[in-house]
N, C-alpha and C positions, 0 to 999 in steps of 0.2 A: 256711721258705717259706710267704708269705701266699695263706690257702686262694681261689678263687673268689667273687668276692663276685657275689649274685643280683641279677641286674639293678632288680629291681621294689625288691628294698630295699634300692639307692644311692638308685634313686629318691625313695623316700619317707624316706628322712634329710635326700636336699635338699632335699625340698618342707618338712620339719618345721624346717630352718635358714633358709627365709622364701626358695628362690630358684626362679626358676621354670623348667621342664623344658620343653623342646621337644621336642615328638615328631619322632624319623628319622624320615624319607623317602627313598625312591632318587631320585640325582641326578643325571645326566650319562649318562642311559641312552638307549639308543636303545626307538622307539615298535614292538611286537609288535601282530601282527594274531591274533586266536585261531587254535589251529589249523589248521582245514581252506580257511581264508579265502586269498584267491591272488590281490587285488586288482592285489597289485605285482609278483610272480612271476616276471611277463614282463617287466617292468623292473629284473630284476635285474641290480646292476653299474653303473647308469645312475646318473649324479651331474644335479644341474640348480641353476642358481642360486635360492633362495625365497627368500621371507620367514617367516619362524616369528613367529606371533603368538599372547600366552595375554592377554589381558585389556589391559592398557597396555604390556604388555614386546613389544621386537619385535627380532630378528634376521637380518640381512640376509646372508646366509652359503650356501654351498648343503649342499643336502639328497642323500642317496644311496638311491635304491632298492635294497632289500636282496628275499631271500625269505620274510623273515619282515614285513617292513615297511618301516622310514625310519630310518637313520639320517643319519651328518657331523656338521658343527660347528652347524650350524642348528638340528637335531632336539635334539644333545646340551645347549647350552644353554639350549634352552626348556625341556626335560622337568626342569631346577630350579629354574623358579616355576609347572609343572605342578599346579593341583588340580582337581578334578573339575569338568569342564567341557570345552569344545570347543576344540581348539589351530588356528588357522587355519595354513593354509599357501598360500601364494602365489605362482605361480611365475611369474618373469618376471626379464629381466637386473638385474644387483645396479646399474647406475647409473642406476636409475629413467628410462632414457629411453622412447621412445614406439615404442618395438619391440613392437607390440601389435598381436590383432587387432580386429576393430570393435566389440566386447562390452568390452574393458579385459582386465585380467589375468585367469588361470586361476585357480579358487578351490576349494579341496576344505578340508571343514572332519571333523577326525576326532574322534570321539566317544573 
């Protein structure tokens, strides 16, 4: 039986064979609010149609208030071109019609 090989040096044998390593990331996660934070709380359970936006990527899918945060299909597949920086979220019906109030759509943007 072949023993555990250490992460760090697969790595650096592949880097010495010329190929380049990508650092993991968590991908398909739902979004946590720290601790004692209870933004959503009271929306727990509650699904709503948005838009997940991280830079040019955008998802039109809805989004579920959890108590810890956000998650669904919306949250899950933005938080995998997630990097540091603000994910917009946008909530309003997914067939972009004008079911709005006089301001345009709701906009909450999470750090």
């Amino acid at each position: 039986m072949a023993a555990p090989l250490d992460p760090e040096d697969g790595s650096n044998r592949l880097r010495l064979r010329g190929l380049k390593i990508v650092e993991p990331r968590p991908a398909l996660v739902p979004l946590t609010l720290g601790g004692e934070e209870v933004l959503f709380r009271s929306l727990s359970g509650v699904s709503a149609d948005v838009i997940a936006r991280f830079g040019k990527t955008e998802f039109r899918e809805a989004a579920l208030f959890t108590h810890k945060g956000l998650s669904g299909p919306a949250i899950l597949q933005i938080s995998s071109y997630w990097r540091h920086g603000e994910i917009g979220i946008a909530a309003g019906p997914r067939d972009g019609s004008s079911r709005r109030n006089g301001r345009g759509r709701a906009r909450t943007f999470i750090p």
